[in-house]
C-alpha positions in Angstrom: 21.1 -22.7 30.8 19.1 -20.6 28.5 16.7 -22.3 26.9 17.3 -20.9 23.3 20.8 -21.5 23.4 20.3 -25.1 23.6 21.9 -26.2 20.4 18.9 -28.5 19.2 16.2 -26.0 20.5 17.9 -23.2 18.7 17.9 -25.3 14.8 14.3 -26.2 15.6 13.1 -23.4 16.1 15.2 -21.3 13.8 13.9 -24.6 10.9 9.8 -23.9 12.2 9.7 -20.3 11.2 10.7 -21.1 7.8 7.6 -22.8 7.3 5.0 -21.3 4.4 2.0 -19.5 5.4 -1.1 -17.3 3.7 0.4 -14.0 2.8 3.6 -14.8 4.5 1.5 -13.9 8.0 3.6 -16.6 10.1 0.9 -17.7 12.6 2.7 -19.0 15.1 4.0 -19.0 18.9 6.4 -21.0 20.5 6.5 -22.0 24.2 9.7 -23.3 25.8 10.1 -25.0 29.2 13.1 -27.2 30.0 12.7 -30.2 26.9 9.3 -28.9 25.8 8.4 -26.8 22.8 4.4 -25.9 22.4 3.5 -24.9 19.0 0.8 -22.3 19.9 -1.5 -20.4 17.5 -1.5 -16.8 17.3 -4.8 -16.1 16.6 -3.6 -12.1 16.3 -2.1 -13.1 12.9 -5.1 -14.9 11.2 -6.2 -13.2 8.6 -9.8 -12.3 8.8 -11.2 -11.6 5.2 -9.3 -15.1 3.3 -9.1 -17.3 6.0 -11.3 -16.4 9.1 -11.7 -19.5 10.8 -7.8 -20.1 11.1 -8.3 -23.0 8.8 -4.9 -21.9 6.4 -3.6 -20.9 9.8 -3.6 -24.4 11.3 -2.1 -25.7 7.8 0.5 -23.3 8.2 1.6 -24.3 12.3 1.4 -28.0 11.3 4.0 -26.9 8.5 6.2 -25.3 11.1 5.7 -28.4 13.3 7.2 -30.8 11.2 10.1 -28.9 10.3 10.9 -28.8 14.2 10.5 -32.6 14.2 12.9 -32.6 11.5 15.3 -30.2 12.8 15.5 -32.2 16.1 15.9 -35.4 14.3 18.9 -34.1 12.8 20.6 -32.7 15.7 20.4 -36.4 16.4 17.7 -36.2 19.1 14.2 -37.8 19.2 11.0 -36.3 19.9 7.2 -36.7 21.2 4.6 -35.1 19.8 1.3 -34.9 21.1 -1.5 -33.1 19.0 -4.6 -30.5 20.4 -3.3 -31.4 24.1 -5.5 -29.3 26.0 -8.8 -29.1 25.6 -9.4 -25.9 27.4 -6.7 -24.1 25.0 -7.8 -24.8 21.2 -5.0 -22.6 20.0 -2.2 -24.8 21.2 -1.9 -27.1 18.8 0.5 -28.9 19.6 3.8 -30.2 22.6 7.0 -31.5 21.5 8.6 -33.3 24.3 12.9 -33.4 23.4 13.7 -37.3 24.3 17.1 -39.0 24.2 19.6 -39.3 21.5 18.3 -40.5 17.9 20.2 -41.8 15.3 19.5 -39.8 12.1 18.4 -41.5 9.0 19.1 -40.4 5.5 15.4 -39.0 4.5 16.0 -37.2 7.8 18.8 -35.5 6.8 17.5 -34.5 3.3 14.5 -33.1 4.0 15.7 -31.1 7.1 18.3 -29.7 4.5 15.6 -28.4 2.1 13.5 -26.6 4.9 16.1 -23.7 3.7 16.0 -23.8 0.5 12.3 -24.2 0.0 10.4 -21.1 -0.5 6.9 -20.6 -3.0 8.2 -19.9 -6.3 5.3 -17.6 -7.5 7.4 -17.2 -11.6 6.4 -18.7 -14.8 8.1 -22.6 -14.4 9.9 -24.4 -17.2 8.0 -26.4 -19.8 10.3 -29.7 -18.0 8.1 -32.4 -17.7 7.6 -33.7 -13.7 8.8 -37.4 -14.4 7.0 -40.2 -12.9 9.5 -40.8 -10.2 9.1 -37.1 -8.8 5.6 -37.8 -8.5 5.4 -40.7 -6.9 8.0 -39.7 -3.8 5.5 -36.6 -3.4 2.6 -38.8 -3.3 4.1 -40.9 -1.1 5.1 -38.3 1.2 1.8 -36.8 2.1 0.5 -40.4 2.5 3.5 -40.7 5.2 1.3 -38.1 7.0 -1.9 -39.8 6.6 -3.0 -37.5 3.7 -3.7 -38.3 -0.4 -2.0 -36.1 -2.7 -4.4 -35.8 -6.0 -2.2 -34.9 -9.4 -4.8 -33.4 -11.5 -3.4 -34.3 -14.7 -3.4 -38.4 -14.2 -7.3 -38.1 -13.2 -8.5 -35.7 -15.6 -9.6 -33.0 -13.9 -7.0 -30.1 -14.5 -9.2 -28.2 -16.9 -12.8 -28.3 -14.4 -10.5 -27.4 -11.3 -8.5 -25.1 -13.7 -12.1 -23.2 -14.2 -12.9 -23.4 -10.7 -9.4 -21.5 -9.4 -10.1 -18.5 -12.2 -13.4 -18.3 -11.0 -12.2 -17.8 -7.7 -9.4 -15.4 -8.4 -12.1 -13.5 -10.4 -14.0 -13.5 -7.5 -11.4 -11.9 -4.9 -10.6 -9.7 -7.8 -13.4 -7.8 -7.3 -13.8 -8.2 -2.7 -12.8 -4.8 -2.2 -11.7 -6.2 1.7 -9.8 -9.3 0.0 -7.8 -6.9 -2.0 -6.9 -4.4 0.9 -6.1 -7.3 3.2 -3.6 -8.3 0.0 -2.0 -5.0 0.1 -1.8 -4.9 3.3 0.4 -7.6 4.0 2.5 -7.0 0.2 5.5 -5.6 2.2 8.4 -3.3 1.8 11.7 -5.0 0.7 13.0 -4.3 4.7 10.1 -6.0 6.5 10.0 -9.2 8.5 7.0 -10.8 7.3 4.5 -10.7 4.3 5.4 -10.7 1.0 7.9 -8.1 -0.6 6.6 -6.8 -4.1 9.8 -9.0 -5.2 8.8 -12.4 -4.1 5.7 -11.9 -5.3 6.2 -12.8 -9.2 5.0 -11.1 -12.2 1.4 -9.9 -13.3 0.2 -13.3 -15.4 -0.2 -12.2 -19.1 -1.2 -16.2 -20.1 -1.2 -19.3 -19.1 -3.4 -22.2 -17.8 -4.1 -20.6 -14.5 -3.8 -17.4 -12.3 -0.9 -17.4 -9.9 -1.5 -15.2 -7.2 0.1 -11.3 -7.8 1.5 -9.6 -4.7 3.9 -6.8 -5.8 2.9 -3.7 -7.6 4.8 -4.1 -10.6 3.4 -3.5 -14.2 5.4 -6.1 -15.2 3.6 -9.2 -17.3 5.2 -12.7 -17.9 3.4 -15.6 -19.4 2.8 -18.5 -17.0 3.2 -22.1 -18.2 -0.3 -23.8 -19.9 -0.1 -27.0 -18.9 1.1 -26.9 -14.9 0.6 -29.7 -12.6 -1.4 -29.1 -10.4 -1.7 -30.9 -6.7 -4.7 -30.7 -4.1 -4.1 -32.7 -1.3 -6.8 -33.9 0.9 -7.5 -35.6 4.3 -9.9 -38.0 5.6 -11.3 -35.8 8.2 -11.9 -31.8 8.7 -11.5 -29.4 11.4 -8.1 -28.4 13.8 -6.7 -31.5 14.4 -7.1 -32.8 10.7 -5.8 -29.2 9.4 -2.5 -29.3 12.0 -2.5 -32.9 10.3 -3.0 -32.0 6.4 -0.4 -28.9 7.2 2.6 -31.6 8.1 1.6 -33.5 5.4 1.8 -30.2 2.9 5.2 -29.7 4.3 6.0 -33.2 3.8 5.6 -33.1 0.6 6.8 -29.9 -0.5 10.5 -30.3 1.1 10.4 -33.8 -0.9 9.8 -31.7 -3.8 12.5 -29.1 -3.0 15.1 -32.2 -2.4 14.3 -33.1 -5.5 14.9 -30.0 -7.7 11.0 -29.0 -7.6 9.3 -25.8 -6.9 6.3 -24.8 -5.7 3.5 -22.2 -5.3 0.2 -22.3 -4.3 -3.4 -21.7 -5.6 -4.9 -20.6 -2.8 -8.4 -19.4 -4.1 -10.8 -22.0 -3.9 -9.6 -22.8 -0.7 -10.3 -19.5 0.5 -13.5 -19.5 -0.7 -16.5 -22.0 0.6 -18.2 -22.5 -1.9 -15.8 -22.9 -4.0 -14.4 -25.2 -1.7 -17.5 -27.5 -1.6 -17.4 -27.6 -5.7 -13.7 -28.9 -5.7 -14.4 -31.6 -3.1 -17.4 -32.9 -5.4 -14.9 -33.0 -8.6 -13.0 -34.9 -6.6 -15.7 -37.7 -6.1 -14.2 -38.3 -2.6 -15.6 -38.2 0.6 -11.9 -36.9 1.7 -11.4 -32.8 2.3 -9.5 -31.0 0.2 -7.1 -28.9 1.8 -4.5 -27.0 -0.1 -3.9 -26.9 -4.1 -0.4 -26.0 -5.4 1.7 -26.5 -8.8 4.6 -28.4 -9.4 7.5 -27.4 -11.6 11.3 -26.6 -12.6 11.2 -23.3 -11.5 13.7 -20.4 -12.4 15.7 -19.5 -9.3 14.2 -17.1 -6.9 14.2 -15.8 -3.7 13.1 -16.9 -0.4 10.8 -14.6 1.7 11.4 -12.9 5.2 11.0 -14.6 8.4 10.7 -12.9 11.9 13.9 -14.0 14.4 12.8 -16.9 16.2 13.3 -15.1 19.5 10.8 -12.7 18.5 7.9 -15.6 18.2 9.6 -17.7 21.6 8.1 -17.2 24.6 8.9 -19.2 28.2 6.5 -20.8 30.0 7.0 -23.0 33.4 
């Protein structure tokens, strides 16, 4: 039998490639052999100017990861997973060994629904508060992973970090590389991957904080002033805690989408060191942070591109 027409291989990895990644750059390789997926990562597709040491990259293939988990969870099988496997081959991240039949619990079931509908809503949100509950079941679901998800607002620290991400923005404003990296991956409406000048959301004529602009559109939209804001953090730093924090991301972010959320992230001080270093210190933790996103009711959008899942599968013996 082919492997991709294996009914549970073909959801999970038709679920992985919907996971989010920097520019919409989809990182990721995937290695069949009979009950084994690798999650493998294309270094190719790491984007040199924002994210050169693969960092985002790593975030984006433990995304990707856990939706296969899911996926094969609710095709009613269970799964192994064993991180960094190899030591000789840093860029497979990780194996995912197919076991016997699983029975499928709720949570399973709703998050592997939302893998589909969740997509980074880069528009102005509602003024809708988040309510308490929301928030807590978003916590708790990067905690599941192992990770701490920071609301800015409950610790007072949305306007210093709110400074910190326009300083940053400002900053890859003027990188002449930053920008044509940008452009080069803001895509025509037909393409596979990157993001199409309509996913990327109107120029940001107000608001609290900069959401990233990707299309080339003149058009200007105020952004809401009082967003909340998420970075979330792990205990540990380098590729197996980034493959970690990425699940934990996705985690959180399909918890969200179950819920009616949306999401989009701030990606500039994470893109920058420096920057980086100043947001761990505001944080007063010894933990890393590792991605910083809003939280919202957001208007309904679109969801970006994917490539086919055949086109990213390779077979191994």
């Amino acid at each position: 039998m082919i492997l991709t027409e294996v009914p549970v291989v073909t959801a999970a990895l038709e679920a992985a490639v919907r996971a989010p990644s920097p520019h919409n750059t989809q990182p990721w390789l995937f290695e069949l052999a009979p009950g084994v997926i690798d999650v493998v990562l294309d270094e190719s597709r790491v984007l040199k100017v924002c994210d050169p040491e693969g960092r985002e990259a790593r975030l984006s293939c433990g995304a990707a990861l856990l939706n296969l988990e899911l996926a094969i969870a609710a095709a009613g099988q269970s799964c192994d997973v064993e991180l960094l496997p190899a030591r000789d081959r840093p860029e497979l991240l990780a194996r995912v060994e197919i076991g016997p039949r699983h029975r499928t619990t709720a949570a399973e079931r709703r998050l592997a629904a939302a893998i589909g509908a969740r997509y980074s809503n880069r528009r102005p949100f509602a003024a809708t508060p988040v309510p308490a509950g929301a928030r807590y079941a978003v916590r708790q679901a990067a905690r599941e992973e192992g990770a701490k998800l920071v609301l800015l607002d409950e610790v007072g620290l949305s306007g210093a970090v709110a400074g910190l991400i326009r300083r940053a923005d400002h900053l890859q404003t003027l990188d002449e590389a930053f920008q044509a990296e940008l452009r080069a991956w803001t895509k025509e409406r037909d393409s596979r991957d990157g993001v199409p000048a309509y996913a990327g959301g109107p120029r940001p004529s107000g608001g609290l904080l900069p959401v990233r602009h990707h299309g080339e559109s003149d058009e200007a939209r105020e952004f809401e002033r009082d967003p909340v804001v998420a970075v979330l953090t792990s205990p540990t730093d380098g590729p197996l805690a980034q493959v970690r924090a990425g699940r934990a991301m996705q985690r959180a972010l399909l918890t969200a989408t179950s819920l009616g959320l949306s999401a989009s992230f701030y990606s500039q001080p994470m893109e920058i060191p420096s920057a980086r270093t100043v947001l761990r210190s505001l944080l007063s933790e010894s933990d890393h942070p590792q991605v910083v996103f809003r939280l919202g009711y957001g208007f309904p959008g679109t969801t970006t591109p994917r490539r086919p899942a055949a086109s990213v599968t390779r077979f191994v013996r």
